[in-house]
C-alpha positions as CSV (number, residue, x, y, z in Angstrom):
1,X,-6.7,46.3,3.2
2,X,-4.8,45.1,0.3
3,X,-1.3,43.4,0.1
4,X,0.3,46.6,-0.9
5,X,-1.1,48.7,1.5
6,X,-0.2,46.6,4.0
7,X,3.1,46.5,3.6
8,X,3.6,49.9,2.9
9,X,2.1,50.3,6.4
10,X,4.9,48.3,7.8
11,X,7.4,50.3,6.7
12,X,5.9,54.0,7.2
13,X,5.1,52.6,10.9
14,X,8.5,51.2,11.7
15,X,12.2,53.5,12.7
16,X,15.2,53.1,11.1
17,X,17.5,52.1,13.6
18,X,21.2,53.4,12.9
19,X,23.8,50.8,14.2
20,X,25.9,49.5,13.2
21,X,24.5,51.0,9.8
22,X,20.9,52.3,8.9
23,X,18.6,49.7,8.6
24,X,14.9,48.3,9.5
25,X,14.0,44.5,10.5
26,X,10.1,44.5,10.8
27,X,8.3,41.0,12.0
28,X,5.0,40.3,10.3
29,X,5.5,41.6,7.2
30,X,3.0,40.3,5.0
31,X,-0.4,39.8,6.2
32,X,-0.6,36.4,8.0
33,X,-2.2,34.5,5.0
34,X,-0.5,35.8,2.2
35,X,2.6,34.2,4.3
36,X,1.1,31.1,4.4
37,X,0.9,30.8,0.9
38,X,3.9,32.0,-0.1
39,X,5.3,29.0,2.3
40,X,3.0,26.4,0.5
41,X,4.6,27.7,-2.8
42,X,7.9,27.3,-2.4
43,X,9.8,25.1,-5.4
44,X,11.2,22.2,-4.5
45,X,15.2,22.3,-4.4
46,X,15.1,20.6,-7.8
47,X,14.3,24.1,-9.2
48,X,17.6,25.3,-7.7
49,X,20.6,25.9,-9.1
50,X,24.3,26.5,-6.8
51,X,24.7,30.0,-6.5
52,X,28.7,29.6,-7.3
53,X,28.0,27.8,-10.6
54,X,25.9,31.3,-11.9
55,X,28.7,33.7,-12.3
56,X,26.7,36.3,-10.5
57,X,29.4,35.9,-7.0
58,X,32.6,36.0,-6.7
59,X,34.5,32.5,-6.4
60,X,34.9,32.2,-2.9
61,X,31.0,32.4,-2.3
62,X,29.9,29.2,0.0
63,X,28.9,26.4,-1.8
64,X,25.7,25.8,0.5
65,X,23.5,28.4,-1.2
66,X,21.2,27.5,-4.0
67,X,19.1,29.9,-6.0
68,X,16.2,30.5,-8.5
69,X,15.6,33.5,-9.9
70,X,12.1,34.9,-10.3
71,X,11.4,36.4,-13.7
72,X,8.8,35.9,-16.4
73,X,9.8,32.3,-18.0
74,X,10.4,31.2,-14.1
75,X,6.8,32.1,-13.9
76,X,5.3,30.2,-17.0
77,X,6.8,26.9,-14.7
78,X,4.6,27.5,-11.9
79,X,1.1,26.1,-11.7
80,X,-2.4,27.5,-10.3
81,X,-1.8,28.8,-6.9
82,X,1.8,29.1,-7.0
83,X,1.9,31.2,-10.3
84,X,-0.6,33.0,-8.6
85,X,1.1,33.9,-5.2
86,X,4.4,35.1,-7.4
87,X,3.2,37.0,-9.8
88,X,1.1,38.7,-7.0
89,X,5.4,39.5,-5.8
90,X,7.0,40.3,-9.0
91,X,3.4,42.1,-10.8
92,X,1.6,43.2,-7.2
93,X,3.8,45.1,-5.2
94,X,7.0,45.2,-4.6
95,X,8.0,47.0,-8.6
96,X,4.9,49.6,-7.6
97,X,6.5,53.4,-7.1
98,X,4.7,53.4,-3.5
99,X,6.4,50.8,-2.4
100,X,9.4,51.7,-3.8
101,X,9.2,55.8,-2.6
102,X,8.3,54.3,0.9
103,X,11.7,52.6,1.6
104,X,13.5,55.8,0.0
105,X,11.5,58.4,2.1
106,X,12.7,56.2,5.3
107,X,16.4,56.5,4.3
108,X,16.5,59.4,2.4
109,X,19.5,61.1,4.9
110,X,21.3,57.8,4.0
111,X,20.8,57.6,0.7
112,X,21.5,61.2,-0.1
113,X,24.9,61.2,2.0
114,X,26.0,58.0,-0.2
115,X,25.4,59.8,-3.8
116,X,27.0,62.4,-2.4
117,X,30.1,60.8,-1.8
118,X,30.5,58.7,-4.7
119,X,34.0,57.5,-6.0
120,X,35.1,58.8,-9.3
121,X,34.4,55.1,-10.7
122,X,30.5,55.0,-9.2
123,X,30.0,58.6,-10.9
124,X,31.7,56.9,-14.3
125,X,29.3,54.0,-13.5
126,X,26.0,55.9,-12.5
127,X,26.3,59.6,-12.7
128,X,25.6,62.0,-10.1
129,X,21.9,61.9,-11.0
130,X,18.8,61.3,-12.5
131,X,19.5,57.9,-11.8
132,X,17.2,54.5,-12.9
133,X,17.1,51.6,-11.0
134,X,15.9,48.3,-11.7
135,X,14.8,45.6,-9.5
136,X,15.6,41.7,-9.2
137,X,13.7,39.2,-7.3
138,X,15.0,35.3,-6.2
139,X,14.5,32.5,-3.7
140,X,17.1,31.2,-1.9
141,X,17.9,27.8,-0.3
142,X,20.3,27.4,2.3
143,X,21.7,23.9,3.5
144,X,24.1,22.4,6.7
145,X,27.3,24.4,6.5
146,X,26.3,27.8,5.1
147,X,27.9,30.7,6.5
148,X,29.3,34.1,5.0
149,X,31.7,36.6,6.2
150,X,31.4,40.3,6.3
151,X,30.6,42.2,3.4
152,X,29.3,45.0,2.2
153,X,27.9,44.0,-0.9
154,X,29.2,45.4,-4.6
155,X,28.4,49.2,-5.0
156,X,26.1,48.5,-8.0
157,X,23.3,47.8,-5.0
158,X,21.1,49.8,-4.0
159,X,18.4,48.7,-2.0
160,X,18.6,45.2,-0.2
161,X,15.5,43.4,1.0
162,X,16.2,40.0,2.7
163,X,12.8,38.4,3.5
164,X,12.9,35.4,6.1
165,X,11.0,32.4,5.2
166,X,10.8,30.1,8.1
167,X,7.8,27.9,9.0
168,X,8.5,28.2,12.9
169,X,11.1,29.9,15.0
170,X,13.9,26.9,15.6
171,X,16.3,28.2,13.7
172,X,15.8,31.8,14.7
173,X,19.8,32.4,15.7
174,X,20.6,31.6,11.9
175,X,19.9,35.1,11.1
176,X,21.9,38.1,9.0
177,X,25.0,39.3,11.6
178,X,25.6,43.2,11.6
179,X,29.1,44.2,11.8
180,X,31.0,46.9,12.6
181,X,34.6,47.5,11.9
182,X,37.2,47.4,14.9
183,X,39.3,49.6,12.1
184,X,36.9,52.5,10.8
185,X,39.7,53.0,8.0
186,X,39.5,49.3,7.1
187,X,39.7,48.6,2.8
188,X,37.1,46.3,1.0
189,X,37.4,44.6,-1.2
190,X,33.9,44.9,-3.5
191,X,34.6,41.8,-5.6
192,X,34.8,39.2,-1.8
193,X,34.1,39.0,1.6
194,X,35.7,38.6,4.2
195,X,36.6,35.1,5.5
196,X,35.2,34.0,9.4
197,X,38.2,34.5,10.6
198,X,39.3,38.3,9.1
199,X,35.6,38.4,10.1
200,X,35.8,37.5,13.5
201,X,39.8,39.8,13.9
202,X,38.3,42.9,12.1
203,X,34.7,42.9,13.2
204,X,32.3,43.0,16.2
205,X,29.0,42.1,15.5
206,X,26.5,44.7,17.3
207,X,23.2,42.7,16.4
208,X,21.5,39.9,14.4
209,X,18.3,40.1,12.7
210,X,16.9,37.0,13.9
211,X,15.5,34.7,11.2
212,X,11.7,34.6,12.5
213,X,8.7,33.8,10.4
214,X,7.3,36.3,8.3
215,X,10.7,39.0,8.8
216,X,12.4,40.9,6.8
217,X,15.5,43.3,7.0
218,X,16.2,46.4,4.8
219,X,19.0,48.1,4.5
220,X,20.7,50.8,1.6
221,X,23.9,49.8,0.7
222,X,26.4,51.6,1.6
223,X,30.8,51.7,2.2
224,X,29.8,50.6,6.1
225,X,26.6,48.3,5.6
226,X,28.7,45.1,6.6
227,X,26.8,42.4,7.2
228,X,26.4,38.4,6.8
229,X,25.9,35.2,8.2
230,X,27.9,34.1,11.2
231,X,25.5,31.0,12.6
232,X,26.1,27.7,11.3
233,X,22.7,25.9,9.9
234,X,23.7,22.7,12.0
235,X,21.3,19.4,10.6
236,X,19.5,19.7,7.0
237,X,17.2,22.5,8.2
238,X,16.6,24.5,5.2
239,X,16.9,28.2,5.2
240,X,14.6,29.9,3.2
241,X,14.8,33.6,1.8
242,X,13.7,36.0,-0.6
243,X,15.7,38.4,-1.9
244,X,14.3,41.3,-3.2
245,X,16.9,44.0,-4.5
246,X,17.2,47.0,-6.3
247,X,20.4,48.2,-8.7
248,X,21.8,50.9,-10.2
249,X,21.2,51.2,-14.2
250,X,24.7,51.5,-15.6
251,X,25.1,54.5,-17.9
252,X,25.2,53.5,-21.3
C-alpha cells in the first residue's frame, strides 16, 4: 500500500466528531516507517526563523514558536534522504485531489453550511463559488513558554492540518485545547487571539487532542472552531509540528 493510499484510508475510516466544533484527531497517521523518517529529517532549529518576525501573525503571537516553511528553494537545501522524505510531502500526497476530496467529503455538511453563511466581506473576498484553493506546508518548533489562547483562525483558512511530531509520548498533555464559548454570541476578533486569561473567563475547553506520536488533527475553519494551546511546554522539550493548510484564492 502506498503512502497515499494509506493515508487516505485514515481518513475515510475515521468519524468526524462534532464538539466543540467538527473535527478528526486520528493516531498513526503515516505508516510507521515513513514516520520514522520524517523524524530523522527534521532541520535543525538553525533553519528556523521566529514566527513574529515574518509578518504572517499578528503582533501579539508568542514569541516561542519558530518556523520554516516548506517550498521549492527550502527543498534545494535539503540533502539525500531528507530532500527525499519532503518532497515525498509537498510532490507525493498531500497537493493530490484524492487526498484533498477525502477531507472535503468528511466535512462536506460543515463546509457547505460555512459558504453558505459567508459575511458580505468573505463573498467580496472569495465569491459564493467556484472557489480555488491553494495549499501551504511548514515545520514548526516550539520552545519552554509557548502557549496560545483561543482563536479561531483568520477566515481566509480553509482547511487546517496540524500533524504531531513527537518521538515518544512525555509531552502528550502539550496538545491543541478545543474551546467552546461560555457566550455563544461572543465577537472575534480575526486579526488576534484571545489572551489566557479572556481564554480561561470566556471559554471552557471540552477536549485536547493530545500530542502523541504520529497524530494529527483536522478541522475546517469555521466562526466556532476555537482552539489553541493551553499547556505550558515546561523544560527545553521541543514541540514539533507540521502544518499543512489549505486557503482560499482571493478574487482578483
Amino acid at each position: 500500500m502506498s503512502i497515499l493510499e494509506h493515508i487516505t484510508n485514515s481518513i475515510k475510516q475515521t468519524k468526524v466528531d462534532p464538539e466543540p466544533f467538527p473535527h478528526m484527531y486520528i493516531r498513526n497517521f503515516f505508516e510507521e516507517n515513513f514516520y520514522t523518517k520524517l523524524l530523522n529529517s527534521l532541520p535543525e532549529k538553525e533553519k528556523f526563523v521566529p514566527i513574529n518576525k515574518t509578518g504572517s501573525v499578528s503582533d501579539d503571537y508568542p514569541e516561542e514558536r519558530f518556523i520554516l516553511n516548506i517550498n521549492p528553494e527550502i527543498l534545494k537545501s535539503f540533502e539525500g534522504k531528507d530532500q527525499e522524505v519532503f518532497s515525498d510531502i509537498v510532490n507525493g500526497f498531500f497537493f493530490k485531489m484524492i487526498f484533498f476530496n477525502s477531507v472535503l467529503l468528511k466535512f462536506k455538511s460543515t463546509i457547505d453550511d460555512r459558504i453558505k453563511n459567508f459575511s458580505e466581506e468573505e463573498i467580496k473576498l472569495f465569491g459564493k463559488n467556484n472557489f480555488n484553493f491553494e495549499g501551504r506546508i511548514a515545520l514548526v518548533k516550539d520552545y519552554t513558554k509557548y502557549q496560545l489562547g483561543a482563536h479561531t483562525d483568520s477566515p481566509n483558512k480553509f482547511l487546517t492540518f496540524l500533524f504531531y511530531l513527537p518521538r515518544d509520548e512525555t509531552i502528550r498533555e502539550i496538545g491543541t485545547s478545543l474551546y467552546k464559548p461560555l457566550n455563544k454570541d461572543i465577537t472575534t476578533s480575526f486579526s488576534s487571539h484571545y489572551t489566557m486569561e479572556e481564554t480561561n473567563n470566556n471559554f471552557v475547553e471540552t477536549k485536547k487532542a493530545e500530542f502523541l506520536p504520529n497524530s494529527v488533527l483536522i478541522f475546517p475553519r469555521t466562526n466556532y472552531s476555537y482552539h489553541g494551546v493551553s499547556s505550558i511546554n515546561i523544560g527545553s522539550q521541543e514541540r514539533n509540528l507540521l502544518l499543512l493548510n489549505y486557503y482560499f484564492k482571493k478574487n482578483k
